[in-house]
MARZAVO-740382 format. One record per residue (C-alpha): residue in three letters; chain; x, y, z. Coordinates in pm, whole numbers, m for minus. Layout:
REM MARZAVO-740382
<site domi="ALA" drenmi="A" east="X" north="Y" up="Z"/>
...
REM end
This chain:
REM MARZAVO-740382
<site domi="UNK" drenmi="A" east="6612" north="18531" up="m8301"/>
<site domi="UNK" drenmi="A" east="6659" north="18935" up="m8312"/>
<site domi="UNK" drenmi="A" east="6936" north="19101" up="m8182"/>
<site domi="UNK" drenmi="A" east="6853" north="19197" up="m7814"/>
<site domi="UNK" drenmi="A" east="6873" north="19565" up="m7921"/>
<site domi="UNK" drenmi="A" east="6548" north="19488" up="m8129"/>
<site domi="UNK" drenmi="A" east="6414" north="19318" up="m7858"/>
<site domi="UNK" drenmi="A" east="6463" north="19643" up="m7622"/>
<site domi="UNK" drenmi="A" east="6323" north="19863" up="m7904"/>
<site domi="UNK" drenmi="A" east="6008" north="19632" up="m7899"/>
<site domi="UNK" drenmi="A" east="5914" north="19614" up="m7532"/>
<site domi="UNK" drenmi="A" east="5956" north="19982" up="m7587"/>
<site domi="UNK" drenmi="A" east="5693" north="20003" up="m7806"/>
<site domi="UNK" drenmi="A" east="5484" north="19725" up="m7661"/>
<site domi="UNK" drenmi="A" east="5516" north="19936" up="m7296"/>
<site domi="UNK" drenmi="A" east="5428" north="20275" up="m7455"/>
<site domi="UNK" drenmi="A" east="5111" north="20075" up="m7655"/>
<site domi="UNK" drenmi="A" east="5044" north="20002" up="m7307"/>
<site domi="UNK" drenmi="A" east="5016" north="20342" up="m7182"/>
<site domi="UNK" drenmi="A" east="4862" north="20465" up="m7411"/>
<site domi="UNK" drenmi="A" east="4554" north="20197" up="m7449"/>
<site domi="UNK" drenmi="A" east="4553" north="20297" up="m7015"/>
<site domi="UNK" drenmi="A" east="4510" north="20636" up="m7072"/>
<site domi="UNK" drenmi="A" east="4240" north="20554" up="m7352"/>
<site domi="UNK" drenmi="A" east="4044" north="20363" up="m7155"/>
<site domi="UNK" drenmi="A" east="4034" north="20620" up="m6870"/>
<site domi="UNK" drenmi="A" east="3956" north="20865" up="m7149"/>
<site domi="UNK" drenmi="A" east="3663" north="20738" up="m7379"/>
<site domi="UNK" drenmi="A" east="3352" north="20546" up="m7326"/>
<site domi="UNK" drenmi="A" east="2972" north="20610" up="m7307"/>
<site domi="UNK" drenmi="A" east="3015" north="20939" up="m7127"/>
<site domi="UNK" drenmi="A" east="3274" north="21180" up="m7305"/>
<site domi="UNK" drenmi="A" east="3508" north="21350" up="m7095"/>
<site domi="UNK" drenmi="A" east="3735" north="21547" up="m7231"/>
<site domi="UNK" drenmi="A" east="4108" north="21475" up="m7252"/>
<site domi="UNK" drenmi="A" east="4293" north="21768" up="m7047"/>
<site domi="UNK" drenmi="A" east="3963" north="21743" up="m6768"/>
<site domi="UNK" drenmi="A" east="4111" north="21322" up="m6759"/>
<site domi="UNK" drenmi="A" east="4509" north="21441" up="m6705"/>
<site domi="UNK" drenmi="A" east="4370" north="21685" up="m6433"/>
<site domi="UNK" drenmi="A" east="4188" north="21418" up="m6271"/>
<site domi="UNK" drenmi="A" east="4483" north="21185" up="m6236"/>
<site domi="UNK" drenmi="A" east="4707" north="21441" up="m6141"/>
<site domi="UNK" drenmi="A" east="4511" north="21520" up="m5844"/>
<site domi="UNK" drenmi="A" east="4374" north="21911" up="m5952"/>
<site domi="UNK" drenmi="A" east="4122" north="22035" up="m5743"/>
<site domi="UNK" drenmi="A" east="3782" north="22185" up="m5906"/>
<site domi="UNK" drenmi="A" east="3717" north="21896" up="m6104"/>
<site domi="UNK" drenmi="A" east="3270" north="21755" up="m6148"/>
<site domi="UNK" drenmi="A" east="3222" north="21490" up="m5863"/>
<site domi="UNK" drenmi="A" east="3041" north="21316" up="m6134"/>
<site domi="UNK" drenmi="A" east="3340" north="21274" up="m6379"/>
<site domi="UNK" drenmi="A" east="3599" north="21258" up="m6118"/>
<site domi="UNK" drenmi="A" east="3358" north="20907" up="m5994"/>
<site domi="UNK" drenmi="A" east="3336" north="20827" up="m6375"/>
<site domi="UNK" drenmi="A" east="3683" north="20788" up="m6419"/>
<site domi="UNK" drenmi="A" east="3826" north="20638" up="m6001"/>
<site domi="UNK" drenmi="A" east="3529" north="20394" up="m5943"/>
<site domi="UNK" drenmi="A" east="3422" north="20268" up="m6286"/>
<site domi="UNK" drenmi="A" east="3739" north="20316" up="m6529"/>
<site domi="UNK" drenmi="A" east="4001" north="20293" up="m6321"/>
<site domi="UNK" drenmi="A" east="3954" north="19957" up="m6200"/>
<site domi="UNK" drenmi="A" east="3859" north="19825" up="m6535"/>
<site domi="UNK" drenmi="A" east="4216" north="19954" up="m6655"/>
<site domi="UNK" drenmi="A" east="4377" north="19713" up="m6363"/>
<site domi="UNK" drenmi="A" east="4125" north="19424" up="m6408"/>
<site domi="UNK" drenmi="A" east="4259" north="19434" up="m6759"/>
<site domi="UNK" drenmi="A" east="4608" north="19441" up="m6717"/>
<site domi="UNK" drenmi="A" east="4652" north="19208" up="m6469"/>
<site domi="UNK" drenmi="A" east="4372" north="18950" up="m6644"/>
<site domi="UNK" drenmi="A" east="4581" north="18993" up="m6975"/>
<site domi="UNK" drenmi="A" east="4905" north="18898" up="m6835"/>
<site domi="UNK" drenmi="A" east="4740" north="18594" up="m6660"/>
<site domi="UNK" drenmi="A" east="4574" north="18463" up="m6946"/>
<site domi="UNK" drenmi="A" east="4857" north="18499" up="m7137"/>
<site domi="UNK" drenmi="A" east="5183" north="18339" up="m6913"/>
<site domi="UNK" drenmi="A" east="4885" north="18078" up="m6881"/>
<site domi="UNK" drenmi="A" east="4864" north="18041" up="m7220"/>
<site domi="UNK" drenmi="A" east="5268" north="18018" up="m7306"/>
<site domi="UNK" drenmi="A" east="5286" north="17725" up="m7011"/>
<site domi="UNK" drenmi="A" east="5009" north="17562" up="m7137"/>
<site domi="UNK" drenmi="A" east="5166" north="17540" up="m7496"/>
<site domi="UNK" drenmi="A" east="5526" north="17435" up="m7357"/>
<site domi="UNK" drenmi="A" east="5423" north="17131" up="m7134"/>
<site domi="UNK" drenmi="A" east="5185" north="17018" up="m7375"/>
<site domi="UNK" drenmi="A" east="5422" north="17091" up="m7681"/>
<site domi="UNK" drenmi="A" east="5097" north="17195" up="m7845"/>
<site domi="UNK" drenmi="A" east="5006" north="17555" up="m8048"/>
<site domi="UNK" drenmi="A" east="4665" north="17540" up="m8000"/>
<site domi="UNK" drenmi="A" east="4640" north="17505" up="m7626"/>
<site domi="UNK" drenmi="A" east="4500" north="17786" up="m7399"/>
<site domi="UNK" drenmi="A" east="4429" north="17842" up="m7042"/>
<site domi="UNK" drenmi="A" east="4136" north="17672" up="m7084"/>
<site domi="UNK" drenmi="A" east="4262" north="17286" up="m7224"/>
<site domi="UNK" drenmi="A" east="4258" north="17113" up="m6893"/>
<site domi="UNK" drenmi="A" east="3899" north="17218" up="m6810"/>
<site domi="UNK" drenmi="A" east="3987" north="17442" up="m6541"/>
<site domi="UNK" drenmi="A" east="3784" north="17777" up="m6672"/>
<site domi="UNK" drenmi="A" east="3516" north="17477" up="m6696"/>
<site domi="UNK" drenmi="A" east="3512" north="17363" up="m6349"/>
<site domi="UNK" drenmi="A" east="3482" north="17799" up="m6251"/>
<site domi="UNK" drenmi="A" east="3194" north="17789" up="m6475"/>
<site domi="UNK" drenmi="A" east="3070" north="17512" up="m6277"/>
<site domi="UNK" drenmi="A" east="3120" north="17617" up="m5979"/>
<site domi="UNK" drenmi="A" east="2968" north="17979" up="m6039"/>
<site domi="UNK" drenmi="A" east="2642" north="17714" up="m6232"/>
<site domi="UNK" drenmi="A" east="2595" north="17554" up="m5864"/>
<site domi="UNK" drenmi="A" east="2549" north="17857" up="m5671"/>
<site domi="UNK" drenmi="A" east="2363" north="18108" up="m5935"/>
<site domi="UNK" drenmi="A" east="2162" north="17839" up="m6087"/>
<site domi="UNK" drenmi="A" east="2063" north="17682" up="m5757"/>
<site domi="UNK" drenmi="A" east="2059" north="17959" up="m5549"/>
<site domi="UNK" drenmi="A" east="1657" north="18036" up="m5703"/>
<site domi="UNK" drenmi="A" east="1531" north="17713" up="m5717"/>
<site domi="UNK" drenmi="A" east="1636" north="17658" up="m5355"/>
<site domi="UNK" drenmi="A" east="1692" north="17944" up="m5199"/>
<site domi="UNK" drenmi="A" east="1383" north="18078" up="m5358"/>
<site domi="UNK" drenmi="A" east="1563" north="18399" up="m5421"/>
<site domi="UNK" drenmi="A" east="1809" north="18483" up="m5740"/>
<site domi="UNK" drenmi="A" east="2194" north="18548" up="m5653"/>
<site domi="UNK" drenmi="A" east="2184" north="18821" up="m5882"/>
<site domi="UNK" drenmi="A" east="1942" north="19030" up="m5641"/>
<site domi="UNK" drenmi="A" east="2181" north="18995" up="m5371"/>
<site domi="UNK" drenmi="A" east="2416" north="19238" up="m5395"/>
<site domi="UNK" drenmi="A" east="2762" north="19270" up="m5324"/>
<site domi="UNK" drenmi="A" east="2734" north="18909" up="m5091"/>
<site domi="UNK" drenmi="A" east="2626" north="18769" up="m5487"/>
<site domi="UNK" drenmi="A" east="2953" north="18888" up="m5628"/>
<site domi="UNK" drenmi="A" east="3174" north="18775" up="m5335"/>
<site domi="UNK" drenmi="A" east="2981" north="18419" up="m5346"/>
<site domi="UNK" drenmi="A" east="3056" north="18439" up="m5757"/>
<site domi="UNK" drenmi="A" east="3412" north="18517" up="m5679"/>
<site domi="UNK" drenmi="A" east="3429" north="18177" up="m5415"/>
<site domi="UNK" drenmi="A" east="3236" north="17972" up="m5660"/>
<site domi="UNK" drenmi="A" east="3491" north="18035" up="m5949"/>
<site domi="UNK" drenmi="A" east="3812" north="17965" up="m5725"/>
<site domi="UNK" drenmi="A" east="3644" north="17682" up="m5556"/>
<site domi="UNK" drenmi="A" east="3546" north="17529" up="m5883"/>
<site domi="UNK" drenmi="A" east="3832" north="17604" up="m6093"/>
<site domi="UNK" drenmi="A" east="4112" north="17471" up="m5831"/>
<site domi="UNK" drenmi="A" east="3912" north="17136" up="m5793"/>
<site domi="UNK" drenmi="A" east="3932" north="17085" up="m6116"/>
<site domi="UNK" drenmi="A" east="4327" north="17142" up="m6112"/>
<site domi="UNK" drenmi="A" east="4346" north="16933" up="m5787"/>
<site domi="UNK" drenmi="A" east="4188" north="16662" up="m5995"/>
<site domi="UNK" drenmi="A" east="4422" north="16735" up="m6305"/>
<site domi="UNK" drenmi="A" east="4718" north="16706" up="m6077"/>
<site domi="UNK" drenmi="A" east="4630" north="16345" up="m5933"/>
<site domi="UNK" drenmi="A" east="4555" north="16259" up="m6258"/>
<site domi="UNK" drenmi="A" east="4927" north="16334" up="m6380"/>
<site domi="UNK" drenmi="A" east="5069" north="16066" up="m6125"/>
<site domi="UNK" drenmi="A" east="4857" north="15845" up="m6299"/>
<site domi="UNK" drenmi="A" east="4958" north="15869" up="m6633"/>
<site domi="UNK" drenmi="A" east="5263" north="15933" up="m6810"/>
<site domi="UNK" drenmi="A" east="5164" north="16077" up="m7166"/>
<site domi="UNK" drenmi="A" east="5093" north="16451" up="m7183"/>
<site domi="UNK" drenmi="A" east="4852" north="16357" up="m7465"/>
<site domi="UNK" drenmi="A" east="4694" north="16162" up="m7217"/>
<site domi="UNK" drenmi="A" east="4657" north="16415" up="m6963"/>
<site domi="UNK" drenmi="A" east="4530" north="16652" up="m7309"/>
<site domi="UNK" drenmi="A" east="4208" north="16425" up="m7267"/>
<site domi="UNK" drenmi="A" east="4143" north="16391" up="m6943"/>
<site domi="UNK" drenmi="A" east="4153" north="16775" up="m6945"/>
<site domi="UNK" drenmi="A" east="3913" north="16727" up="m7225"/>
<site domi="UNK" drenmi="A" east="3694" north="16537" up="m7115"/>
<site domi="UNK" drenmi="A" east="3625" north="16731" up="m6735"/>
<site domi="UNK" drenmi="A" east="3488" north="16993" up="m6977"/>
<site domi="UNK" drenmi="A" east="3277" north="16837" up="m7170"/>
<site domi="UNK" drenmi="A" east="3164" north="16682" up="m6815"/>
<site domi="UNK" drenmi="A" east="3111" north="17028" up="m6649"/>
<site domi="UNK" drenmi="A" east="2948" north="17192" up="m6937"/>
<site domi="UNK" drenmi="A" east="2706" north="16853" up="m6970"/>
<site domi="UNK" drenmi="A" east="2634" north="16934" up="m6538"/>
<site domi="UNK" drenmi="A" east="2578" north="17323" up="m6641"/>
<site domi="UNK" drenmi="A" east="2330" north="17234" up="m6904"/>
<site domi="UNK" drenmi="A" east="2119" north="17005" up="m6659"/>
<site domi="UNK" drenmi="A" east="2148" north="17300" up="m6423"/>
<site domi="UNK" drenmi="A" east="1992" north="17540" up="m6687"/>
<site domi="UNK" drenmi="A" east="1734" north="17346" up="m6721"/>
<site domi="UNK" drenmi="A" east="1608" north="17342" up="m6389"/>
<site domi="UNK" drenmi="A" east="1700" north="17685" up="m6313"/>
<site domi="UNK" drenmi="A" east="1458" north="17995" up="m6285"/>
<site domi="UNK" drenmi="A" east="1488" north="18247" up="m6558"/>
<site domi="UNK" drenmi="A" east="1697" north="18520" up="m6359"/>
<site domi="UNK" drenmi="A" east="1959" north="18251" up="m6264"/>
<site domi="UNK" drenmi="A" east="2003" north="18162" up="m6611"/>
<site domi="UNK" drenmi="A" east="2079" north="18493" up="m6737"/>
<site domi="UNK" drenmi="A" east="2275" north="18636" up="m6462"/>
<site domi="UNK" drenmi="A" east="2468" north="18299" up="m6532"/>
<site domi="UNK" drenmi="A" east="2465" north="18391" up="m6933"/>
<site domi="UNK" drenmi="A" east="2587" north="18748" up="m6831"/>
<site domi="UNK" drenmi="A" east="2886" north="18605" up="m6606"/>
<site domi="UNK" drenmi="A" east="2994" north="18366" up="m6900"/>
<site domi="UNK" drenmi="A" east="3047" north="18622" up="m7127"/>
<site domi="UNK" drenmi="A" east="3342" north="18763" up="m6964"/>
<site domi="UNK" drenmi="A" east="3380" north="19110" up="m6860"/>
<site domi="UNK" drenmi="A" east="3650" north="19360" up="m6675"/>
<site domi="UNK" drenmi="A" east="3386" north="19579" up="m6538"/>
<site domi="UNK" drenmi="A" east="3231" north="19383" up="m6277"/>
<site domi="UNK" drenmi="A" east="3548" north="19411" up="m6036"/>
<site domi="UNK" drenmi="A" east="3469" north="19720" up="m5794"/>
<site domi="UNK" drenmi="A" east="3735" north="19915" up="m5604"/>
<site domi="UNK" drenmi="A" east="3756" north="19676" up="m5309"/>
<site domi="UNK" drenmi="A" east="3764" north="19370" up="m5518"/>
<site domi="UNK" drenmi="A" east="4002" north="19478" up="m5819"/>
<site domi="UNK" drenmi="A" east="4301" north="19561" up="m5540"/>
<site domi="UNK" drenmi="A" east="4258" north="19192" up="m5416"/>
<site domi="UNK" drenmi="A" east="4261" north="19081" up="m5745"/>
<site domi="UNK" drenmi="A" east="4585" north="19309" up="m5845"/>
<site domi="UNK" drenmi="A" east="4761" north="19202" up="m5520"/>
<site domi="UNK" drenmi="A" east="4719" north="18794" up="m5583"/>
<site domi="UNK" drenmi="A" east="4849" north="18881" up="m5961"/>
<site domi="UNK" drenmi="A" east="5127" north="19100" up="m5851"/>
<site domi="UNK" drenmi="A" east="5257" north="18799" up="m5636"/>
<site domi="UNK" drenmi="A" east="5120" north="18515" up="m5890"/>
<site domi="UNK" drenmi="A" east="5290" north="18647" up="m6240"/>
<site domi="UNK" drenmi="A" east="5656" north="18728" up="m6078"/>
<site domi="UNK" drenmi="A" east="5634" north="18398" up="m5932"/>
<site domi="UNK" drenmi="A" east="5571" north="18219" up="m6294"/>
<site domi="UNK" drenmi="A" east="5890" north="18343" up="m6386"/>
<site domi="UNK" drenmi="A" east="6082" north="18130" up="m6216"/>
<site domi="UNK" drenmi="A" east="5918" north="17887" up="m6438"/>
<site domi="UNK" drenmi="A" east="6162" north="18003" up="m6753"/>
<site domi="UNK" drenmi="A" east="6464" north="17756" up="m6686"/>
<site domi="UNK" drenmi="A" east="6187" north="17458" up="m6630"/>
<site domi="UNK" drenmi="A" east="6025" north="17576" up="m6992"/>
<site domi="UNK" drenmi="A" east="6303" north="17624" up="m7172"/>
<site domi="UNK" drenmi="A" east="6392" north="17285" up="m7065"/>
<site domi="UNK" drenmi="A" east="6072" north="17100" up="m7140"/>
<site domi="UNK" drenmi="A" east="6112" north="17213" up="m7544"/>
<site domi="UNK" drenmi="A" east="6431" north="17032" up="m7547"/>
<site domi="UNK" drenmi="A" east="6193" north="16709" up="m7532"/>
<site domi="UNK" drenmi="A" east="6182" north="16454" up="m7223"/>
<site domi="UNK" drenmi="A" east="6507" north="16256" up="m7312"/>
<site domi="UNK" drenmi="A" east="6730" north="16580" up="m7306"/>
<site domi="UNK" drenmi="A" east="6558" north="16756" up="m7014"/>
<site domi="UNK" drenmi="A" east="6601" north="16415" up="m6840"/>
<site domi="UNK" drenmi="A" east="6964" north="16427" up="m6885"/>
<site domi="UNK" drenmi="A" east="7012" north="16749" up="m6794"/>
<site domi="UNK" drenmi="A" east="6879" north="16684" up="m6464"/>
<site domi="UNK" drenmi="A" east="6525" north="16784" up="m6456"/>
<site domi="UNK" drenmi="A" east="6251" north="16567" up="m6290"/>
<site domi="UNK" drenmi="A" east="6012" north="16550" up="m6601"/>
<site domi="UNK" drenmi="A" east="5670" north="16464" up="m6378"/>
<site domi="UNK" drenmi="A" east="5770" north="16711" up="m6092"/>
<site domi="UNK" drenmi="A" east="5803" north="16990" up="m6396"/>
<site domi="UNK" drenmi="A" east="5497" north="16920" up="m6508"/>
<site domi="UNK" drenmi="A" east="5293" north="16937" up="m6240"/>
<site domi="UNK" drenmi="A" east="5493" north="17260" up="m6168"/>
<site domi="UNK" drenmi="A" east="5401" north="17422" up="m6495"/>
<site domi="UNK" drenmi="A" east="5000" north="17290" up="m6465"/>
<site domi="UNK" drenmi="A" east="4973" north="17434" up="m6132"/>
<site domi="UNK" drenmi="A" east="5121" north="17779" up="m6198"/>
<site domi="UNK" drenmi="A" east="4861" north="17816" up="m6538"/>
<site domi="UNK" drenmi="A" east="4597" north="17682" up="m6365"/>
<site domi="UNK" drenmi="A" east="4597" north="17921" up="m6031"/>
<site domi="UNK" drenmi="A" east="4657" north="18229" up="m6314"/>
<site domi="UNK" drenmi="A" east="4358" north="18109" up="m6471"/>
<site domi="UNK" drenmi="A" east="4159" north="18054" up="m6184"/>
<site domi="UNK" drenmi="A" east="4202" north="18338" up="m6037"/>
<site domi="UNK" drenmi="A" east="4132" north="18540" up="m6323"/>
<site domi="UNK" drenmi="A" east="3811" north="18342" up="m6466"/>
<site domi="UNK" drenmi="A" east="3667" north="18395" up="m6082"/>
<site domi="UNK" drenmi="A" east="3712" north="18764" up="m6101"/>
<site domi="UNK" drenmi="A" east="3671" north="18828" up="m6498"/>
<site domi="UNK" drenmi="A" east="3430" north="18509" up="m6621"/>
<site domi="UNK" drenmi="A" east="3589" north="18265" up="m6899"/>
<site domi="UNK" drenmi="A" east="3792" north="18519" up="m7127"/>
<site domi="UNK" drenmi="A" east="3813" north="18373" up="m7450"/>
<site domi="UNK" drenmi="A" east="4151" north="18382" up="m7681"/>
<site domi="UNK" drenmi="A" east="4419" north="18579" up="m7513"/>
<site domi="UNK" drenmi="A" east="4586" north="18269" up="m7394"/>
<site domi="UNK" drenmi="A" east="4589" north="18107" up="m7733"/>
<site domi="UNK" drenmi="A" east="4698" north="18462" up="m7922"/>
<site domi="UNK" drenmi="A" east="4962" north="18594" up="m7710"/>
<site domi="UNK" drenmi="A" east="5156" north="18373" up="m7759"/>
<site domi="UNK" drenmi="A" east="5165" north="18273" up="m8108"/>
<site domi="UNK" drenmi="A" east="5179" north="18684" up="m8110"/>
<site domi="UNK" drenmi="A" east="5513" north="18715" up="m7909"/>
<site domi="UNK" drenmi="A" east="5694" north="18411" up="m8082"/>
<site domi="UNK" drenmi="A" east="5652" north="18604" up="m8402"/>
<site domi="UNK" drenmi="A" east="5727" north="18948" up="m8271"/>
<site domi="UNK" drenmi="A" east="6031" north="18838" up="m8085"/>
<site domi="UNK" drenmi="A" east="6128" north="18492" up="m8310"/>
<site domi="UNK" drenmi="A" east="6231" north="18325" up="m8035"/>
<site domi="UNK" drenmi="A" east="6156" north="18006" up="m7829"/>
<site domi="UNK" drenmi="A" east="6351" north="18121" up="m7515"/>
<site domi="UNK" drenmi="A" east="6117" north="18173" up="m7233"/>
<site domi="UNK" drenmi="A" east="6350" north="18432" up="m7110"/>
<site domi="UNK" drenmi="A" east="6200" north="18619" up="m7372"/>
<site domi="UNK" drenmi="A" east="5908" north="18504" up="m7418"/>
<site domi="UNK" drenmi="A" east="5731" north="18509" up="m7046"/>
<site domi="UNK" drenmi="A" east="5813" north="18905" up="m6981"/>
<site domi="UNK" drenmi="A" east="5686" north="18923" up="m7365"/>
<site domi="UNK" drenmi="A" east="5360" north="18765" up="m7264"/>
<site domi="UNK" drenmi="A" east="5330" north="18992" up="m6977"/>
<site domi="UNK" drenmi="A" east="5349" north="19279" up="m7154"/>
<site domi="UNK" drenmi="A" east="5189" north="19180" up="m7491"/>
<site domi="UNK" drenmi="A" east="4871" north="19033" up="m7280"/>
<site domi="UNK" drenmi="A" east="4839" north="19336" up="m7102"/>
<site domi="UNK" drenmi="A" east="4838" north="19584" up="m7355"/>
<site domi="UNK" drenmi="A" east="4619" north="19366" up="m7616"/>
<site domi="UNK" drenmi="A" east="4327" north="19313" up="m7327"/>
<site domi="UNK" drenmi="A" east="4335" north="19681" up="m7256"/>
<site domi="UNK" drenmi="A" east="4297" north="19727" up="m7654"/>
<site domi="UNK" drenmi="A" east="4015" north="19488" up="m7645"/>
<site domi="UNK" drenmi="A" east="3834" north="19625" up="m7332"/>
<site domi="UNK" drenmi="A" east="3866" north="19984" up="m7530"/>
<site domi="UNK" drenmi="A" east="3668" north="19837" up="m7843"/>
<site domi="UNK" drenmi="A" east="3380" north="19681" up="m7625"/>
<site domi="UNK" drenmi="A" east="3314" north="20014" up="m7484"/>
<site domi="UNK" drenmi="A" east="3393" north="20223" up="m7758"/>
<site domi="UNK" drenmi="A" east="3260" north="20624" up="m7741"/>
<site domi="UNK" drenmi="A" east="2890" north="20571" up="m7856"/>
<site domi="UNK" drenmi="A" east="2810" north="20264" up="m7735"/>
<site domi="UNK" drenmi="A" east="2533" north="20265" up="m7460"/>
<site domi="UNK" drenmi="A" east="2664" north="20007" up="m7211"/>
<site domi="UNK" drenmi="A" east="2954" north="19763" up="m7316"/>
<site domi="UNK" drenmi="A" east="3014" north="19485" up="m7541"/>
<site domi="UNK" drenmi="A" east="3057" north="19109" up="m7416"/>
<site domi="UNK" drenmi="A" east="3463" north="19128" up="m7348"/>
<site domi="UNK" drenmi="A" east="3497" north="18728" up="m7552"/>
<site domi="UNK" drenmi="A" east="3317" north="18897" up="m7861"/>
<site domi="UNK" drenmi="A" east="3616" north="19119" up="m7967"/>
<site domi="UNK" drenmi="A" east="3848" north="18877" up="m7779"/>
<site domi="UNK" drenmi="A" east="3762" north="18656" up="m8061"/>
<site domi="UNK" drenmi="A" east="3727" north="18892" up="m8302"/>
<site domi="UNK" drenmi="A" east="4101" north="18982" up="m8261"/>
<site domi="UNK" drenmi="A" east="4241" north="18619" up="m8127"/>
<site domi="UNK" drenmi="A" east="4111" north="18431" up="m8401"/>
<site domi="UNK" drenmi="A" east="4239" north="18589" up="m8732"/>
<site domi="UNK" drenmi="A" east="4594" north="18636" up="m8529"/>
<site domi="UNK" drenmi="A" east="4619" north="18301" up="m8464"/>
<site domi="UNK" drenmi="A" east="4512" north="18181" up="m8793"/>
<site domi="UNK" drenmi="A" east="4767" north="18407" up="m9000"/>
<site domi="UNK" drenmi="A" east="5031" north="18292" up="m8792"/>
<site domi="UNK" drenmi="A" east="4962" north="17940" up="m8802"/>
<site domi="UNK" drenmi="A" east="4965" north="17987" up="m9193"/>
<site domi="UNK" drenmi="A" east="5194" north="18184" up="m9220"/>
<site domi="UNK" drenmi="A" east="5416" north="17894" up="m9021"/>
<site domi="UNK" drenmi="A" east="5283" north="17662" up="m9259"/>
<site domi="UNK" drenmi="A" east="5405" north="17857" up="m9564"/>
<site domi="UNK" drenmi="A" east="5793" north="17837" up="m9421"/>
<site domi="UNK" drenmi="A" east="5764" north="17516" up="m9334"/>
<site domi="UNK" drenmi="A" east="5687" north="17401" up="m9690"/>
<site domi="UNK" drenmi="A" east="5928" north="17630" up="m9834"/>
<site domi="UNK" drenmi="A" east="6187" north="17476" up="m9598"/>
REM end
């Protein structure tokens, strides 16, 4: 474990990344504004083109947020889902919950034109609030069902499955849906699934900030119940801790995160799963005193980095957000599951 003076210098660094990639993404994109006009905008200056100053406080601005917040979610998410189920390759996504969203969002956009007659994507602002439902509705069902399913049984492996399988399950519903759907359902269904930070407007993105800003502060009263959990069942046992009750705590608390952020941001691919492989190494702790602020932080500032690449300056329109999610998740998490492998056989 570093000293905690290391630790300070690195949230230093990991806050002033942050900054920076904010500032970045207010800066750059498809339409090039230049830096000083940006810092005159934000400060407030009078003078500045309507057409930039709408540029950067109703298209980048709330993007920046939508990031943020979506980063930190996915990633304390991520760091629960890996402690309860003492496994390194869960994400926010294990227990099928960013499933049953995708489901959810499937039964309205893919039915909406073969009953309706009319394609949710043509309606407007009432289609992105009825996207937004959809998701929450879907997603929390899901955990509703997860959580009755943890009275049943007593294995976390067990549970694993179960989570499994309600995915497999959902996506098997989608792809019947798909098939019967009209060809502007199914893409504005493709288009949601890809993930994105840019379809949160003004309105929509404080909502979204304000549930986060009371969600995230809330996980962190989580840290004692983690830090217990890794000691293994017998240990936290003795020490007092209700092992199911925990559980369900900790698989309540991911799942709302990732609810909430897969109904306003689609499935977001990775940033559970990185982050925290990413913050164990940075930090080389376990302690989720450490390690939940860490995620915060680290999540926030690596989804802003990724949201900057999949509009980078040149680009006419934006990149799917889970492209360079992956992109960047995947070889993290593979070097740092080798390199973990490497110690442990020169242990």
């Amino acid at each position: 474990m570093r000293q905690p003076a290391q630790n300070t210098l690195l949230i230093a660094g990991i806050l002033f990344s942050e900054v920076l990639f904010m500032f970045l993404n207010l800066a750059l994109g498809s339409v090039q504004i230049p830096l000083s006009t940006v810092w005159d905008i934000l400060t407030g200056k009078e003078g500045m083109p309507p057409n930039w100053e709408n540029i950067i406080w109703k298209s980048r601005f709330p993007q920046v947020w939508t990031a943020l917040v979506a980063g930190a979610g996915l990633s304390v998410s991520g760091l629960q889902m890996q402690t309860v189920f003492k496994n390194p390759l869960a994400d926010p996504s294990v227990l099928g919950i960013s499933s049953g969203a995708s489901l959810g969002v499937a039964l309205v956009v893919l039915m909406s034109g073969t009953i309706g007659g009319t394609a949710l994507s043509q309606a407007g602002i009432l289609g992105e609030v009825a996207l937004t439902i959809a998701a929450i509705t879907g997603a929390l069902s899901v955990m509703a069902l997860i959580v009755f399913a943890s009275h049943k049984v007593k294995g976390n492996v067990t549970l694993l499955i179960i989570g499994v399988m309600i995915g497999y399950l959902a996506n098997a519903i989608i792809g019947i849906l798909k098939y019967f759907s009209v060809e502007e359902d199914v893409k504005a269904y493709v288009i949601w699934g890809l993930g994105s930070f840019s379809r949160v407007s003004g309105d929509q993105m404080w909502v979204f900030v304000g549930i986060m800003g009371v969600l995230l502060p809330l996980s962190l009263l989580l840290v004692k119940t983690l830090n217990l959990l890794l000691l293994g069942d017998g240990y936290a046992r003795n020490l007092g801790l209700n092992i199911r009750q925990a559980r369900i705590l900790v698989i309540v608390s991911a799942g709302v995160l990732t609810a909430i952020v897969t109904a306003y941001c689609g499935p977001i691919a990775f940033l559970g799963l990185a982050v925290p492989h990413l913050c164990r190494m940075l930090f080389q702790t376990s302690d989720h005193r450490v390690l939940l602020p860490a995620s915060i932080f680290v999540g926030a500032s690596l989804a802003l980095g990724c949201n900057l690449l999949a509009r980078m300056p040149g680009l006419e329109g934006a990149l799917p957000v889970n492209s360079v999610t992956a992109l960047i998740g995947a070889p993290i998490v593979a070097s740092i599951l080798f390199r973990k492998r490497k110690s442990d056989l020169n242990e």
